[in-house]
C-alpha positions in Angstrom: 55.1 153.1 105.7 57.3 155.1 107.9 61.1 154.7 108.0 63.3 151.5 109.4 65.0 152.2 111.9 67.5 149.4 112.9 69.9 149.4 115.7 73.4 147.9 114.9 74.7 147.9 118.3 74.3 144.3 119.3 76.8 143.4 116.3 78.3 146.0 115.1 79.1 149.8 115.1 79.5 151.1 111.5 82.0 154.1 110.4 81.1 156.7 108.4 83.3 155.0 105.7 81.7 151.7 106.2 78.3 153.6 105.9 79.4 155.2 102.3 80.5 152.0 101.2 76.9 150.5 102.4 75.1 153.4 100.4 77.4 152.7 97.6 76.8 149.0 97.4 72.6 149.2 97.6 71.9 152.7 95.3 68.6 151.6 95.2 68.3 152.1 99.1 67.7 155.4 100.7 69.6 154.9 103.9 70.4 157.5 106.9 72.7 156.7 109.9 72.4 158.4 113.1 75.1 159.9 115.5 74.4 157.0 117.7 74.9 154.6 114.8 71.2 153.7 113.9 70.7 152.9 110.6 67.6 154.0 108.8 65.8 152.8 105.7 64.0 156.0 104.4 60.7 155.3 103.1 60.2 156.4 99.4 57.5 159.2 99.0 54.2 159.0 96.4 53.2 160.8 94.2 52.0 164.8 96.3 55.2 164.2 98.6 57.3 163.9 95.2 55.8 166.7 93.4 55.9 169.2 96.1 59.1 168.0 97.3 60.5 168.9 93.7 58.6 172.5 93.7 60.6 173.6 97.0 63.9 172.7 95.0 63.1 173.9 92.1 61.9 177.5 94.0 65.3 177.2 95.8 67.1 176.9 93.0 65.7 179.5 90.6 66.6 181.5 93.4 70.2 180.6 93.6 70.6 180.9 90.0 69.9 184.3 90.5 72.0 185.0 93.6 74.4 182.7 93.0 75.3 182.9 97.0 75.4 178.6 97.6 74.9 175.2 96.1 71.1 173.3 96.3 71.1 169.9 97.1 67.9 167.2 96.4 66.9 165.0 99.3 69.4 161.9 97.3 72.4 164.0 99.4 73.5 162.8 102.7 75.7 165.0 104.9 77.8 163.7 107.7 77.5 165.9 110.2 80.1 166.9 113.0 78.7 165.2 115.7 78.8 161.4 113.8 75.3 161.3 112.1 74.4 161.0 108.0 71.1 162.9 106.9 69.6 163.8 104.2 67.4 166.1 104.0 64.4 166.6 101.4 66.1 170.3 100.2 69.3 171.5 101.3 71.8 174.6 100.3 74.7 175.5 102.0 76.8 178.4 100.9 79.4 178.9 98.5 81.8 180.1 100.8 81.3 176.9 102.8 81.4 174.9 100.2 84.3 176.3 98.5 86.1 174.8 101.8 85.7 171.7 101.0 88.4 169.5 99.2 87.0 168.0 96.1 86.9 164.6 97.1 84.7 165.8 100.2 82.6 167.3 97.2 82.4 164.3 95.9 81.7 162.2 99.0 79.2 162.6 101.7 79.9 166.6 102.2 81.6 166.7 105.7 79.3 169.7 107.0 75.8 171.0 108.3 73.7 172.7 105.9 73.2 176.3 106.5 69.3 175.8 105.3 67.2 172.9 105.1 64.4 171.9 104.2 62.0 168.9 105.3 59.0 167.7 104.3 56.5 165.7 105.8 55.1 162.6 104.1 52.1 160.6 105.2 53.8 157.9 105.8 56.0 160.2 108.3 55.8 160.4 111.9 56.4 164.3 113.3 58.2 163.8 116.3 61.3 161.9 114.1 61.2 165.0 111.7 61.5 167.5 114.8 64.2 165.5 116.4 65.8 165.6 113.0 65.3 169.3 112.8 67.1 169.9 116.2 69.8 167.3 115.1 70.7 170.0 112.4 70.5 173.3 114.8 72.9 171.4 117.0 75.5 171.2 113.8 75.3 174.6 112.7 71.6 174.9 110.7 70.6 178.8 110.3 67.5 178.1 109.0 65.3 175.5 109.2 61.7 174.7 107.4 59.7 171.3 108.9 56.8 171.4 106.1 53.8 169.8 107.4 50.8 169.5 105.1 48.8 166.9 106.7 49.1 169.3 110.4 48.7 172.3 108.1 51.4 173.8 109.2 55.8 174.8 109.2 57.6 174.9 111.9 60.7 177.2 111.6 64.2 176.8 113.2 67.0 179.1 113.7 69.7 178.8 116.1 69.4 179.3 120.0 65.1 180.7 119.4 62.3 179.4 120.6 60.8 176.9 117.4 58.2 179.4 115.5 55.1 177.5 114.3 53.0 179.0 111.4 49.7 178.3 109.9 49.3 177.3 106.3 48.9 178.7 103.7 51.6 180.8 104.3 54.8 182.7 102.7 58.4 181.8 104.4 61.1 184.5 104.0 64.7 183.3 103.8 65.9 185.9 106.2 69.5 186.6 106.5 70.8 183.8 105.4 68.5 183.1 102.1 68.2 187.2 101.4 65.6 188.0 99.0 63.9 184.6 99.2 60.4 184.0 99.4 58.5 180.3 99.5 54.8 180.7 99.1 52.9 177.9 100.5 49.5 176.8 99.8 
């Protein structure tokens, strides 16, 4: 089953408070809004999409242990973004700088920023084309670096800001470039 996407316009438009306080009341419920106020029910993932969804993030974060350049999110954090929207995506970091800017109760909240890398990967049950306008949603708030992981199309898409989308062929090794230095994703 792919995600829920339900449009709240005919009755209501809901603020990015009301849509904590919606995430806070259902935990169980993995909900994204968009910048035009859609509200979507993310469909949980089975048991490959978990697994390798935890590998990236575990990979991302042995790295940043090391480096100790950012903070790693899991795909359970939603960040509003500057032009409305609240996504989450499956891996996420954002650097320390960055985040050191951030008062703690915007820590502690919805963290009021673009990540500076994420990551997203691509279930069965997802459609591509929602993913890629996803992917674009981020470059347009201020994503470096951007992995769409597609296992099913056997390929990643890469995004970085102002290029031309770069599509590569699994299996494949991703380099973090400049803004995940020394990183390396191998991908089979």
């Amino acid at each position: 089953m792919s995600a829920v996407i339900l449009n709240l316009a005919p009755i209501t438009q809901l603020t990015r408070e009301q849509f904590y306080a919606l995430c806070q009341a259902n935990p169980d419920v993995a909900l994204e809004r968009t910048a035009k106020g859609e509200l979507i029910i993310v469909s949980p993932v089975g048991g490959v999409g978990g697994s390798q969804g935890a590998d990236l993030i575990t990979d991302l974060s042995i790295w940043n242990r090391q480096m100790q350049m950012g903070k790693v999110f899991s795909s359970s954090t939603i960040f509003s973004l500057p032009n409305g929207g609240d996504r989450s995506p499956d891996a996420a970091w954002v650097s320390l700088e960055r985040w050191n800017e951030l008062t703690p109760a915007q820590q502690q909240g919805f963290p009021p920023l673009c990540p500076d890398f994420v990551i997203e990967l691509r279930s069965p049950s997802d459609r591509l084309r929602p993913l890629q306008e996803k992917m674009q949603e981020y470059l347009a708030n201020g994503l470096r670096l951007g992995w769409l992981i597609d296992p099913q199309g056997r390929q990643v898409e890469i995004y970085r800001p102002q290029q031309t989308v770069e599509g590569v062929s699994l299996p494949t090794s991703l380099l973090g470039e400049d803004v995940l230095p020394n990183f390396t994703l191998h991908l089979e």
